[in-house]
C-alpha positions in Angstrom: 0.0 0.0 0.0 1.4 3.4 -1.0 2.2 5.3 2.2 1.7 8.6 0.2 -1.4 10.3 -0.9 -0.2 10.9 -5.0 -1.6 14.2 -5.8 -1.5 15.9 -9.9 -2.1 19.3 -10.4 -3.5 21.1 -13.2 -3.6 24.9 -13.6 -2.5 27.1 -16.6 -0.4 29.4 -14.0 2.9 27.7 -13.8 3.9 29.8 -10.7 0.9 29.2 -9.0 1.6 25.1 -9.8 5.0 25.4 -8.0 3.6 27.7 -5.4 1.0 25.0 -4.5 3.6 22.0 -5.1 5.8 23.5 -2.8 3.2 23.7 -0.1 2.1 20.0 -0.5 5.9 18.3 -0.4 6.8 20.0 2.8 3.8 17.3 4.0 5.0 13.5 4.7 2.0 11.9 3.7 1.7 13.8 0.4 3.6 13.6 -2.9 3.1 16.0 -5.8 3.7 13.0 -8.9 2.5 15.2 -12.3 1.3 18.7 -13.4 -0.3 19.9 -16.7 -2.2 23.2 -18.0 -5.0 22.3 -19.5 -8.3 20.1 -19.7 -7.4 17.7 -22.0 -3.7 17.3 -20.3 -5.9 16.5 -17.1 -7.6 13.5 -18.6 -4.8 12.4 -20.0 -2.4 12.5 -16.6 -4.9 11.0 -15.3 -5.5 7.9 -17.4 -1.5 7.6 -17.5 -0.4 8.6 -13.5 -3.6 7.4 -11.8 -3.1 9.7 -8.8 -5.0 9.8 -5.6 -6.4 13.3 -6.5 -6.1 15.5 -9.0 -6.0 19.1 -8.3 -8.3 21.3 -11.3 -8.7 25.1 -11.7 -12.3 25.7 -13.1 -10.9 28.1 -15.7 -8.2 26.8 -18.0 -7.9 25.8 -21.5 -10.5 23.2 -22.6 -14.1 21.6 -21.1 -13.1 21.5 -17.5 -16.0 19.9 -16.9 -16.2 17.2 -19.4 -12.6 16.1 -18.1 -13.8 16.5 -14.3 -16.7 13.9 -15.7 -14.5 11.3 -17.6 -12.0 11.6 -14.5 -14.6 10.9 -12.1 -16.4 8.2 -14.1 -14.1 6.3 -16.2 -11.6 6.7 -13.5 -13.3 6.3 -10.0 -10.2 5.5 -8.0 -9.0 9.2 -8.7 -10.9 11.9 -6.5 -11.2 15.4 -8.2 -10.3 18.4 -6.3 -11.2 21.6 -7.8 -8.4 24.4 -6.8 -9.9 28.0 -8.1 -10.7 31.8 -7.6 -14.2 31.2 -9.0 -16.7 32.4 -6.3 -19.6 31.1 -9.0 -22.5 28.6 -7.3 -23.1 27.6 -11.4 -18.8 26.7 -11.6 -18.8 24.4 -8.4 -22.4 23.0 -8.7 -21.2 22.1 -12.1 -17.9 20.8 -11.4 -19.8 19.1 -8.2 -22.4 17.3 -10.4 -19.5 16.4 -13.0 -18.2 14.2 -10.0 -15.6 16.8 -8.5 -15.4 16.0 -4.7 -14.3 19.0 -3.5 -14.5 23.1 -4.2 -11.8 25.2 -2.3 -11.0 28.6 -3.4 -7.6 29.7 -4.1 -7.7 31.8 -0.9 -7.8 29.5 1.7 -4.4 28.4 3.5 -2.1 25.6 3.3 -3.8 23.8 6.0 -6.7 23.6 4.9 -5.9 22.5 1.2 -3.9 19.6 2.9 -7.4 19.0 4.9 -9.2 18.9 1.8 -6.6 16.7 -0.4 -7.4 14.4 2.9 -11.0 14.5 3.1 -10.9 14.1 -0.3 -8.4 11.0 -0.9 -10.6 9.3 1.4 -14.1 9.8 -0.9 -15.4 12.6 1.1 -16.7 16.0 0.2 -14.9 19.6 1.1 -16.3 22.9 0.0 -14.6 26.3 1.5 -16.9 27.2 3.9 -17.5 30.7 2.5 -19.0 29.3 -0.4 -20.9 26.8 1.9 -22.1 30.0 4.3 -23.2 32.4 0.6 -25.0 29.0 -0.8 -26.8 28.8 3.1 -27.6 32.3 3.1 -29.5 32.3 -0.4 -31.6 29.6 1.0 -32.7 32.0 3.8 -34.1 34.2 1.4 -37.2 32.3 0.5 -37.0 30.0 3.6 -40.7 31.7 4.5 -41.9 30.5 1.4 -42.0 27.1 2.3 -44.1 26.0 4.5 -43.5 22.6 5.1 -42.0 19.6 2.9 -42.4 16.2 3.6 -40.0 13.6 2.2 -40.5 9.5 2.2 -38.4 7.2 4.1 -37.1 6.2 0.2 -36.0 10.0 -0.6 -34.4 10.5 3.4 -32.4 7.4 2.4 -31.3 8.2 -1.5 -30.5 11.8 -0.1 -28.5 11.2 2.8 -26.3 8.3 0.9 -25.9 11.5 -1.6 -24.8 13.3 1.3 -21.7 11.2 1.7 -20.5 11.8 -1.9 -21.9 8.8 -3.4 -22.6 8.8 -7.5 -26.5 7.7 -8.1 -24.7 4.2 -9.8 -23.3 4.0 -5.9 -26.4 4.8 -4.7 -28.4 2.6 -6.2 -26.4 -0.5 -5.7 -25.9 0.3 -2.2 -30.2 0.7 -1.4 -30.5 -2.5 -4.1 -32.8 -0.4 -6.5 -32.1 0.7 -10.1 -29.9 4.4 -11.1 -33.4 5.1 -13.1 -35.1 5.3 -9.6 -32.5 6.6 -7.4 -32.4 10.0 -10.5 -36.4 9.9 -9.7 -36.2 10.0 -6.4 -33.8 13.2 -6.5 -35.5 14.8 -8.5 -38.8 14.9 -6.3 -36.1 15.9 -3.3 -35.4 18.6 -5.6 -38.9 19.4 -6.1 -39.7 19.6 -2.6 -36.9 21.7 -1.8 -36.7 23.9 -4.9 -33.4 22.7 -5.2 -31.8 23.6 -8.6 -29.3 20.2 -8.5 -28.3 17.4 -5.4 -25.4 19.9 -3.5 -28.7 22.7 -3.2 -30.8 19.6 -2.2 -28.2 18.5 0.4 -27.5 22.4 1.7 -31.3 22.9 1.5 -32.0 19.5 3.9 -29.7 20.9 6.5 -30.6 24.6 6.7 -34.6 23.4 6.9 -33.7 20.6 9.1 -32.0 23.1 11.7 -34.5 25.7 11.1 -37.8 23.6 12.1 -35.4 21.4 14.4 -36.9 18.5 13.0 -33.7 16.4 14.5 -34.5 13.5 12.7 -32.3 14.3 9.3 -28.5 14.3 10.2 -25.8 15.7 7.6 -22.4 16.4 8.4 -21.7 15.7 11.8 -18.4 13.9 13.5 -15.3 14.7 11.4 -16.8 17.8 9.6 -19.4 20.8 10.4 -21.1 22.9 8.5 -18.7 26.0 9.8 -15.8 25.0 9.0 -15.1 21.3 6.9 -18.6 20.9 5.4 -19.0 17.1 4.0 -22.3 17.0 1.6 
């Protein structure tokens, strides 16, 4: 077993490539292996270096997003990091819903871009919490709106197993039903919470959950929170 967590990353600013790599080798447990500039340079370190994780800016040369979604199905034993100054909901619900497992802004500090390599080489989800704290505070807006939404024991289950960062294929052989009905059952989650894709449905859950103290809907507790290493 490879004591190291193999990391690529993929940016179109060299200096901010060595700035990061430098950052991440002064770590034991992680070891920079490959760097490109581009989308299609991403899927193709990938397919050739099979790293742990693979470290993506949002806006470089080529369909980010279309690499993010061969890397994360074609490729499931490398986790996508997305590394970027994008601020956007649309970017990192995009690159989320392309299979990306993680959005940290460019901004944030060495430790916690070693946190989220972690968090992430293990198959969980990190977002930087301002991002996680502006999507939260949109929800507030028409909170008053909704009354009251009332989800089946089936759509608790398919959401919360999307809470964890599983793929609806995942999903689906984990709860023993078909990826057609676990899509159907998100989508009336969605519904319910006029969610606009599965990380609003997930953000949505827990803000409601909290607000009506319902207690009986958990996301996020134990090795992350909501303020600070939010899992979805």
């Amino acid at each position: 077993m490879n004591p190291f967590i193999r990391i690529c990353i993929v940016d179109d600013h060299p200096l901010l490539r060595e700035g990061v790599a430098n950052i991440l080798k002064r770590r034991a447990d992680l070891q920079v292996v490959e760097q490109g500039a581009n989308a299609d340079e991403a899927r193709e370190i990938a397919q050739r270096v099979r790293p742990d994780v693979m470290l993506m800016d949002v806006n470089m040369p080529g369909d980010v997003f279309a690499a993010v979604r061969f890397i994360s199905t074609e490729l499931s034993d490398v986790k996508v990091l997305m590394l970027t100054v994008s601020e956007s909901e649309n970017d990192a619900f995009l690159a989320l819903e392309a299979g990306a497992l993680g959005y940290v802004l460019k901004g944030v500090s060495g430790p916690e871009l070693v946190l989220a390599i972690r968090l992430v080489a293990k198959g969980q989800t990190y977002i930087t919490p301002d991002f996680v704290n502006k999507l939260l505070s949109n929800f507030k807006t028409h909170a008053a709106e909704i009354h009251t939404f009332d989800l089946t024991l089936r759509e608790e289950q398919v959401i919360y197993e999307v809470s964890k960062g599983l793929t609806n294929r995942e999903v689906a052989s984990k709860l023993l039903i078909s990826e057609k009905t676990v899509k159907h059952y998100m989508t009336c989650v969605m519904q319910k919470l006029h969610a606009r894709n599965r990380v609003e449905a997930v953000a949505a859950l827990r803000y409601y959950r909290e607000r009506e103290a319902l207690g009986r809907f958990h996301i996020g507790v134990g090795k992350t929170s909501v303020d600070a290493r939010t899992r979805f």
